[in-house]
LUMZABA-690788 format. One record per residue (C-alpha): residue number from 0; x, y, z. Coordinates in pm, 1 decimal, always signed. Layout:
N
     i         xx         yy         zz
   NUM          X          Y          Z
...
! end
This chain:
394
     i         xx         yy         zz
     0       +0.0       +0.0       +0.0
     1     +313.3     +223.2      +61.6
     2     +435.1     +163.8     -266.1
     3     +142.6     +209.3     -428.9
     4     +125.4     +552.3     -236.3
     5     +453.9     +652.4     -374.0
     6     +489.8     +521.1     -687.6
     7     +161.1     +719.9     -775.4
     8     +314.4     +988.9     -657.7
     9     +606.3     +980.7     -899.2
    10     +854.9     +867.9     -711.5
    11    +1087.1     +565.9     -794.0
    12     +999.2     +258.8     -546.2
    13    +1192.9      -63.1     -477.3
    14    +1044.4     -312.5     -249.5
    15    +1276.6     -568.0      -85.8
    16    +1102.0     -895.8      +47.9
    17    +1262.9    -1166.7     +255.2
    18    +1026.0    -1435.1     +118.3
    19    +1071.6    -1580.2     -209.5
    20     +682.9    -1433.1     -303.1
    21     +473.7    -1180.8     -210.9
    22     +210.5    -1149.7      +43.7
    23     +234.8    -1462.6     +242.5
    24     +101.2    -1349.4     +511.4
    25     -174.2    -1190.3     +310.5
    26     -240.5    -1522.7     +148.0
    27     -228.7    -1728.2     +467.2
    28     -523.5    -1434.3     +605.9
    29     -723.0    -1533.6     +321.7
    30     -748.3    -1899.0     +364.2
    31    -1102.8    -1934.1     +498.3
    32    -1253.1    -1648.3     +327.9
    33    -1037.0    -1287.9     +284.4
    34    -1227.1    -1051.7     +573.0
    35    -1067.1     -731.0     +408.7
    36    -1262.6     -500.7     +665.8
    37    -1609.4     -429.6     +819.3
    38    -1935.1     -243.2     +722.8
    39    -2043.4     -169.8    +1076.9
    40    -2063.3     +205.0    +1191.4
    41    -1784.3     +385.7    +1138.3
    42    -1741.2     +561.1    +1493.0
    43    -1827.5     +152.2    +1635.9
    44    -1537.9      +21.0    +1386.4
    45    -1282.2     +271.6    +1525.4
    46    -1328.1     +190.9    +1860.9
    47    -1184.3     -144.2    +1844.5
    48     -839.2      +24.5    +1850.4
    49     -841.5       -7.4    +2223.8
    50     -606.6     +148.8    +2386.5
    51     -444.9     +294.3    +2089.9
    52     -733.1     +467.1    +1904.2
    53     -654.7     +815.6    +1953.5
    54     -277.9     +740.4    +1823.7
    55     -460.1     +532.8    +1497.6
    56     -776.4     +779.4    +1446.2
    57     -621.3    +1027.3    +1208.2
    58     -453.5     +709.5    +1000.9
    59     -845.9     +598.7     +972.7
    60    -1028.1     +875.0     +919.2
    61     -808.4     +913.8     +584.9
    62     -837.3     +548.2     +461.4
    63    -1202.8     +437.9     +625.1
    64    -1334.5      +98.9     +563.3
    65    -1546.1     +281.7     +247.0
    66    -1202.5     +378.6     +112.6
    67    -1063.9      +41.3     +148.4
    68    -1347.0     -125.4      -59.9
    69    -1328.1     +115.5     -337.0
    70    -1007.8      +46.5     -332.9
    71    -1062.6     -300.0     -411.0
    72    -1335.9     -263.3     -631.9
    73    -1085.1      -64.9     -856.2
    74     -841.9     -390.5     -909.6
    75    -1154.6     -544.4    -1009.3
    76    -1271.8     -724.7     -702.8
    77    -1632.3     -723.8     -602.9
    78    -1720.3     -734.2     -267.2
    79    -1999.1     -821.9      -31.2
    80    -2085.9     -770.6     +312.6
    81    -2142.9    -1155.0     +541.1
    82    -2402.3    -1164.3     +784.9
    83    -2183.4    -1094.0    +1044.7
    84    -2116.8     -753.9     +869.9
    85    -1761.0     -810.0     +773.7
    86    -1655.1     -767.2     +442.3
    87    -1524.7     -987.8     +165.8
    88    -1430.1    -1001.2     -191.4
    89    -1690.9    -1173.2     -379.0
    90    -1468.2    -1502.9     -432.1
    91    -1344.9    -1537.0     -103.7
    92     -999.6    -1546.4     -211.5
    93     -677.2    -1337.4     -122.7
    94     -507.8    -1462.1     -448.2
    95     -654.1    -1280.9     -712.3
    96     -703.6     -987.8     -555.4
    97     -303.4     -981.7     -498.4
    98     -233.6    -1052.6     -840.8
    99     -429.3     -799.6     -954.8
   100     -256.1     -577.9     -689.0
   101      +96.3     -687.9     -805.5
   102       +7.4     -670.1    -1155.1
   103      -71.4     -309.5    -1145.7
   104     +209.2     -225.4     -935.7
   105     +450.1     -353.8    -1176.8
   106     +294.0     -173.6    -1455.3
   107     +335.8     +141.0    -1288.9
   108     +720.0      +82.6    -1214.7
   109     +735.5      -63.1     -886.5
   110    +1060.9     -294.4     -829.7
   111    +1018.2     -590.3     -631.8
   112    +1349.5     -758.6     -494.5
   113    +1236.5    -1094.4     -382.6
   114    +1472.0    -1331.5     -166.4
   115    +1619.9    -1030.4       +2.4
   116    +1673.6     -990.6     +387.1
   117    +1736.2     -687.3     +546.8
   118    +2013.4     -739.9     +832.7
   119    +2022.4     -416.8    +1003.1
   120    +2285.1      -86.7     +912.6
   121    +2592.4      -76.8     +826.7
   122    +2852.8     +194.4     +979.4
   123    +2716.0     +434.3     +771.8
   124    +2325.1     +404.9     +879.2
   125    +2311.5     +264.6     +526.5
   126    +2029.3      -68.4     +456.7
   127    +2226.0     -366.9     +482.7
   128    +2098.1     -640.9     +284.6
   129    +2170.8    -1012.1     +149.0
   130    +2021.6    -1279.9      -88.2
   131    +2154.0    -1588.8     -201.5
   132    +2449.7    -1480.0     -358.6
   133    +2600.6    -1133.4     -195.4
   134    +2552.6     -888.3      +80.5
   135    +2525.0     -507.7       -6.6
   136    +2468.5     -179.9     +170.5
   137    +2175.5      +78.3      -10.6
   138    +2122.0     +412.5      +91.0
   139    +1779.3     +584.4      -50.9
   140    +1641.9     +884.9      -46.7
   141    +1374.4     +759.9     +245.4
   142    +1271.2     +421.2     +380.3
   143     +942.7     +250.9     +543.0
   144    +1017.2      -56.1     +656.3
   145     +689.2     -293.1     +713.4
   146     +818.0     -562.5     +869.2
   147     +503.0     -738.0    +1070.6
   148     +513.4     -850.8    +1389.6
   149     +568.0    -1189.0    +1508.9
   150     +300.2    -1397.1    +1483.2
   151     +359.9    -1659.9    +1174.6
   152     +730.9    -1638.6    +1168.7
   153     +739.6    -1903.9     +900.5
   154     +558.5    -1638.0     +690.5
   155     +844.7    -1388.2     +728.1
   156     +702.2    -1158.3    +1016.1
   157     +990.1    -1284.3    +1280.0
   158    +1001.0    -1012.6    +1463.7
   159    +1371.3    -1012.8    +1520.1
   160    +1443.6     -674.8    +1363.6
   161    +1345.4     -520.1    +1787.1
   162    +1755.9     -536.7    +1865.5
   163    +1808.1     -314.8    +1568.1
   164    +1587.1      -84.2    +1653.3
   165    +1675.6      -92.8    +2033.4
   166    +2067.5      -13.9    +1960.7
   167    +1993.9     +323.8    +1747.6
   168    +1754.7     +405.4    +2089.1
   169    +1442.9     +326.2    +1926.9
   170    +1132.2     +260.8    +2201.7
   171    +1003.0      -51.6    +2136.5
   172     +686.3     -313.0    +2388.4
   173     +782.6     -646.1    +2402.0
   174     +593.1     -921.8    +2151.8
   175     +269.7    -1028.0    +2318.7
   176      +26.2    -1291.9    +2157.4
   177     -295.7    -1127.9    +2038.5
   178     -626.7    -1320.3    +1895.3
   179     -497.7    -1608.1    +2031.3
   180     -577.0    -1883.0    +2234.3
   181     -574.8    -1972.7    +2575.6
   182     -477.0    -2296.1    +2840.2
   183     -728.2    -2453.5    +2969.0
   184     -698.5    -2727.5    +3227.3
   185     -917.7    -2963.8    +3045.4
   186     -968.0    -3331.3    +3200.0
   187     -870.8    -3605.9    +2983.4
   188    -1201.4    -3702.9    +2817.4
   189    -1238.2    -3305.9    +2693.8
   190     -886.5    -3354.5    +2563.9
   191     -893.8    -3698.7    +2342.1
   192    -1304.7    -3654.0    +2255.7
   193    -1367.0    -3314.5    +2145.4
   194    -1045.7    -3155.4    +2065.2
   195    -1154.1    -2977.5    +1758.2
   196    -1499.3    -2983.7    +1820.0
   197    -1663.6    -2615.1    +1769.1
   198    -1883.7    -2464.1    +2081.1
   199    -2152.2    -2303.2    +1871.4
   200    -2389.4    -2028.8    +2040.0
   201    -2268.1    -1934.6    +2308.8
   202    -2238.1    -1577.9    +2491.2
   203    -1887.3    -1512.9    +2699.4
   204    -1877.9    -1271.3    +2957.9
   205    -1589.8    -1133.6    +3148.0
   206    -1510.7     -839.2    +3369.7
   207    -1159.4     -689.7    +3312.0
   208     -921.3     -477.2    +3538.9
   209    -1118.3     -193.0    +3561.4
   210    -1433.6     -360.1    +3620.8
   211    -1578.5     -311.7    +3340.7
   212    -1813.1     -615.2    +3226.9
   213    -1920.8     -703.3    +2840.8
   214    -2073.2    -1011.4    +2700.8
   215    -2056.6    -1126.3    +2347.4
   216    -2217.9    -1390.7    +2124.0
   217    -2042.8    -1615.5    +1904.6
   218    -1841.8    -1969.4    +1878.5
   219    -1540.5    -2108.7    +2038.6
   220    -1328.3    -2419.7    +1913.1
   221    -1262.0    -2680.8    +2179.0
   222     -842.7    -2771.6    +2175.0
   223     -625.7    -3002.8    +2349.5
   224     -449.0    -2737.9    +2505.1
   225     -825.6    -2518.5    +2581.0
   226    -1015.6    -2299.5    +2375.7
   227     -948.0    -2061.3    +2053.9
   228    -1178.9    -1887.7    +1807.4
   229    -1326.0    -1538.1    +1735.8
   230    -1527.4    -1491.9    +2051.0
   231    -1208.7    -1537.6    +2258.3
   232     -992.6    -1328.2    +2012.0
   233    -1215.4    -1065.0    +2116.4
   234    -1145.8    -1029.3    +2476.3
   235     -756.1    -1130.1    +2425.3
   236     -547.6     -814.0    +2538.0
   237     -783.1     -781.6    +2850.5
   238     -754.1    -1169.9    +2920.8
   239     -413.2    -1129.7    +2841.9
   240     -361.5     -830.2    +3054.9
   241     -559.7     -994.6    +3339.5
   242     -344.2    -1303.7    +3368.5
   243      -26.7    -1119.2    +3374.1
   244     -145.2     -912.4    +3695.8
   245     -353.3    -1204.3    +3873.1
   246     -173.6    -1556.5    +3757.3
   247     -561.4    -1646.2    +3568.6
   248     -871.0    -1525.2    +3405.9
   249    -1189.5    -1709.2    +3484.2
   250    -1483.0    -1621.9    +3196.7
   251    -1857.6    -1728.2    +3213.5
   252    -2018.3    -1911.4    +2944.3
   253    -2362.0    -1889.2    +2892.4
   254    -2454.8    -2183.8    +2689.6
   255    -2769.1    -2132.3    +2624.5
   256    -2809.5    -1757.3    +2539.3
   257    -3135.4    -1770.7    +2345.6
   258    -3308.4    -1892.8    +2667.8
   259    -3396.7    -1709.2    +2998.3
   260    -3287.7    -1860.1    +3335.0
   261    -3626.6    -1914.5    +3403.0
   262    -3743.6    -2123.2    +3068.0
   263    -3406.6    -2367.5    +3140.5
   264    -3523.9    -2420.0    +3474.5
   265    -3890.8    -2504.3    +3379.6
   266    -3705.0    -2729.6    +3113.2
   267    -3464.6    -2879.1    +3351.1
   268    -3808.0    -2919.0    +3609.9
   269    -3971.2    -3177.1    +3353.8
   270    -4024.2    -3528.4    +3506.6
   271    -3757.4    -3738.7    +3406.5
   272    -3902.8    -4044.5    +3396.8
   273    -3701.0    -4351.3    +3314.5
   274    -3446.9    -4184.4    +3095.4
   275    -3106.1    -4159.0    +3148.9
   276    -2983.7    -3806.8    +3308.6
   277    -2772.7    -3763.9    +2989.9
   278    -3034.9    -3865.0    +2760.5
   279    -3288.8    -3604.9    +3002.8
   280    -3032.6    -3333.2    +2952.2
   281    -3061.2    -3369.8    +2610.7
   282    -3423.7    -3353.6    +2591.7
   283    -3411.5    -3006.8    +2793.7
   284    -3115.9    -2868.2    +2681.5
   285    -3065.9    -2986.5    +2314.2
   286    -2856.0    -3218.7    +2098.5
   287    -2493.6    -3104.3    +2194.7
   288    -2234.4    -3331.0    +2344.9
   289    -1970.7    -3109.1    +2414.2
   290    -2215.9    -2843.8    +2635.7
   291    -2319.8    -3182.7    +2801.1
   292    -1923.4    -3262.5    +2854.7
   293    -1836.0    -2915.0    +3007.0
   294    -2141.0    -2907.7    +3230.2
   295    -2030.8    -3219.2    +3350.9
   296    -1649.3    -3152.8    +3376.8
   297    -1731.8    -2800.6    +3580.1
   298    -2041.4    -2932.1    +3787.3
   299    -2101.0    -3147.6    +4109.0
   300    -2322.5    -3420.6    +3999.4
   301    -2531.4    -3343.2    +4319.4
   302    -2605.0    -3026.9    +4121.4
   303    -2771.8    -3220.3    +3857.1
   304    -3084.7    -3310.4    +4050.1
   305    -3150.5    -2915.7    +4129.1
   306    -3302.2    -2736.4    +3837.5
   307    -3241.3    -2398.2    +4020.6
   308    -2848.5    -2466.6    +4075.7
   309    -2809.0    -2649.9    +3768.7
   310    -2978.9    -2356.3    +3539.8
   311    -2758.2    -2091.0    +3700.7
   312    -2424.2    -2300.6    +3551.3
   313    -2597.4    -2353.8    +3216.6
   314    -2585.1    -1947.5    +3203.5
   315    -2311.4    -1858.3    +3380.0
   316    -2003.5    -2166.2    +3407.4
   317    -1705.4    -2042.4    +3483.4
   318    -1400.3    -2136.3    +3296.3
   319    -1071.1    -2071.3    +3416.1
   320     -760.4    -1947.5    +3172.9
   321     -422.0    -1995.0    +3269.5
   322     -222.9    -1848.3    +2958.2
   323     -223.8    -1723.8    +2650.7
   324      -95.9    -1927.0    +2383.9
   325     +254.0    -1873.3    +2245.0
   326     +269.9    -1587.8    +1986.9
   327     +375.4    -1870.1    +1690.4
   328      +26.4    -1958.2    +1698.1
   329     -124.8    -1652.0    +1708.3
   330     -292.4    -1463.3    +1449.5
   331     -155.0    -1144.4    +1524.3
   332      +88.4    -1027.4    +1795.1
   333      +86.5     -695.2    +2032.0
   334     +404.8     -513.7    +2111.4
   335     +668.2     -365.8    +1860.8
   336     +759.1       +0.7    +1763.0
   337     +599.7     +263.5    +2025.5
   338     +434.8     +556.9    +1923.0
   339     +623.2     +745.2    +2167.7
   340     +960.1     +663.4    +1922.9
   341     +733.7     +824.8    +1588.4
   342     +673.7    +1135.0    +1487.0
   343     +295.1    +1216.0    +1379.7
   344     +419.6    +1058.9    +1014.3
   345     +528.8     +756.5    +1145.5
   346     +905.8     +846.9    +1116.3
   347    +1134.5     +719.0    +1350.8
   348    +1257.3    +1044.3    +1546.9
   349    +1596.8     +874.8    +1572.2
   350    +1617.8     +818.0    +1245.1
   351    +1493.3    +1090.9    +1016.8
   352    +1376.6     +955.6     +674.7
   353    +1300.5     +625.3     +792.7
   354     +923.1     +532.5     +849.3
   355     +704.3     +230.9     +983.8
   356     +417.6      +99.1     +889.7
   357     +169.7     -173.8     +964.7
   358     +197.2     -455.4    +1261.6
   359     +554.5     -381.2    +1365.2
   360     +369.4      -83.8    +1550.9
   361     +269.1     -131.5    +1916.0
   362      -81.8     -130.9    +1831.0
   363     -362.0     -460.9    +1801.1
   364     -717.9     -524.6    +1733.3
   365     -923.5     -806.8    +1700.3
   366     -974.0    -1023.1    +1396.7
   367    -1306.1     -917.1    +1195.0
   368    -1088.0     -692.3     +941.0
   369     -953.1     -431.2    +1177.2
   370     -610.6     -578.8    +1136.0
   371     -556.4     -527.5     +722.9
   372     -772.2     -211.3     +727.2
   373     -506.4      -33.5     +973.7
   374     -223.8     -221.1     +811.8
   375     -312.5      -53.4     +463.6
   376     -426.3     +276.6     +630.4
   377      -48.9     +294.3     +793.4
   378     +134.0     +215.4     +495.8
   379      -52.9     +521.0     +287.1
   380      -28.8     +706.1     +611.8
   381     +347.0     +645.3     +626.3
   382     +432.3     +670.8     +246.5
   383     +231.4    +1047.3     +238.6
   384     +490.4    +1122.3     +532.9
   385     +793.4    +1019.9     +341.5
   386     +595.5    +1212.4      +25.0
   387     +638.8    +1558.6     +295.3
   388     +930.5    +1505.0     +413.5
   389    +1123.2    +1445.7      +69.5
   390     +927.7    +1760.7      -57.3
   391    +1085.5    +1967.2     +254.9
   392    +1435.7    +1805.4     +153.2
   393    +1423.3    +1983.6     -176.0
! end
């Protein structure tokens, strides 16, 4: 997106990549459907920033989800909105919308140097780079590096560029997993039976730090190890944040959020007859194995003969976290480049000319297109700083 940025603004642009093709990363993100951005409520979208809203705001408000779309609409991608309201181009692929991207690029004079790491600077505060066959220094007129983060290191994003960074006196946070996963001290059965199982419908509550409380709706996925998917994702710097100061997080799962306390306890209050408690559970409470399982991993089986006890851990059973999943699984990491070490272009203040862009940024959001939307709306951001600051050169 930064090249595009400057190579439309007549500038010449080479683009070194590590991998040996483009947009891995961006691929791998498009695997089960490419969810480019979101179509809810502009003010609502931006808020998902967290912490770091006000620093990302300004990046936004001049590349908005609307922006982003047209964008792709003009490499010939249509588009559609899911009923979850995130975004997606019509075929559900990353690939052709890249190629299309890269095609265009190309045509307008971009030069991509593929197979090319960047090792740091040389003496000089030149670029020091090597490929498979020699190592050489390059000194250009300006620079953005977009390195990622380091989630996916097999992608390229490794994250190891921090020491650089930290020897020129660069601020940088420490990697932190985000929209990840978390431990969970499942029992055996849970472990060999349903890892890989999806918890469908269910609401997650959880009260953070500062006491502030929020449920959400959505769907886990059961693992060996404890639970991942886009409903946890969602709470993961406040879980992640709340097991670094207290040792755990403990959620509540409502597993049956389309019902009232009161209709589960009338259904739980049916005679039972000669069936099985299982089988009477599954009258009341539906077909679903795995809600059966946690309810009785969690629960006393006294419990199970009082409707009132047993309805108030069908809406509210508490599930204890222990950790957050190492950052090679996650989807995206926290930590990086602070914005206390960028000017309001993104240039590094100890190193004039040199800008940053995308997920090497201390900055994180969860997954539902907030992470590519800010990672294109920094690079423009960034490459319109280096198009200002080369214009001031001259």
């Amino acid at each position: 997106m930064a090249a595009e940025t400057l190579i439309n603004a007549g500038l010449g642009v080479d683009v070194y990549e590590s991998m040996p093709t483009l947009g891995r990363k961006f691929l791998r993100a498009g695997l089960g459907g490419l969810n480019i951005t979101h179509s809810e409520p502009f003010e609502v979208f931006c808020t998902r920033y967290g912490d770091k809203q006000q620093k990302m705001q300004e990046m936004l408000d001049a590349f908005t989800p609307g922006s982003l779309c047209e964008w792709v609409h003009g490499l010939g991608i249509e588009t559609f909105v899911g009923t979850s309201g995130r975004v997606f181009p019509k075929e559900m692929k990353a690939a052709p919308l890249l190629r299309a991207w890269v095609h265009r690029l190309r045509s307008a004079g971009v030069r991509f140097h593929l197979n090319h790491s960047w090792r740091g600077f040389n003496e000089q505060g030149h670029l020091r780079f090597s490929n498979s066959t020699e190592e050489f220094s390059i000194n250009p007129d300006a620079v953005i590096l977009a390195l990622g983060g380091a989630s996916w290191p097999q992608l390229g994003s490794t994250g190891t560029w921090l020491s650089w960074l930290n020897e020129i006196g660069v601020e940088t946070e420490p990697w932190q997993s985000a929209n990840c996963g978390f431990d969970v001290a499942w029992s055996e059965h849970i472990r060999e039976k349903f890892d890989g199982m999806p918890l469908k419908t269910v609401s997650l509550t959880f009260t953070d730090l500062q006491g502030r409380k929020e449920t959400r709706q959505g769907e886990l996925l059961i693992k060996e190890y404890g639970i991942e998917g886009g409903l946890i994702y969602s709470f993961s710097k406040r879980l992640r944040d709340f097991i670094s100061a207290k040792g755990e997080a403990t959620v509540m799962l409502d597993l049956l959020p389309g019902r009232t306390k009161e209709r589960v306890v009338k259904d739980l209050s049916r005679p039972r007859g000669s069936r099985s408690l299982s089988r009477h559970l599954q009258n009341c409470l539906g077909n679903d194995a795995l809600k059966r399982a946690l309810l009785y991993e969690r629960v006393q089986r006294k419990t199970f003969d009082e409707p009132q006890a047993l309805a108030k851990f069908i809406k509210a059973l508490p599930l204890t976290l222990k950790s957050p999943r190492p950052i090679v699984e996650a989807i995206s990491s926290a930590g990086g480049v602070s914005f206390s070490s960028l000017d309001e272009h993104l240039m590094l203040k100890k190193l004039p000319g040199t800008f940053v862009a995308g997920e090497m940024i201390d900055w994180e959001a969860p997954t539902g297109g907030y992470l590519l939307t800010a990672c294109f709306a920094s690079g423009r951001w960034a490459a319109n700083g280096v198009i200002e600051w080369l214009g001031q050169k001259l």
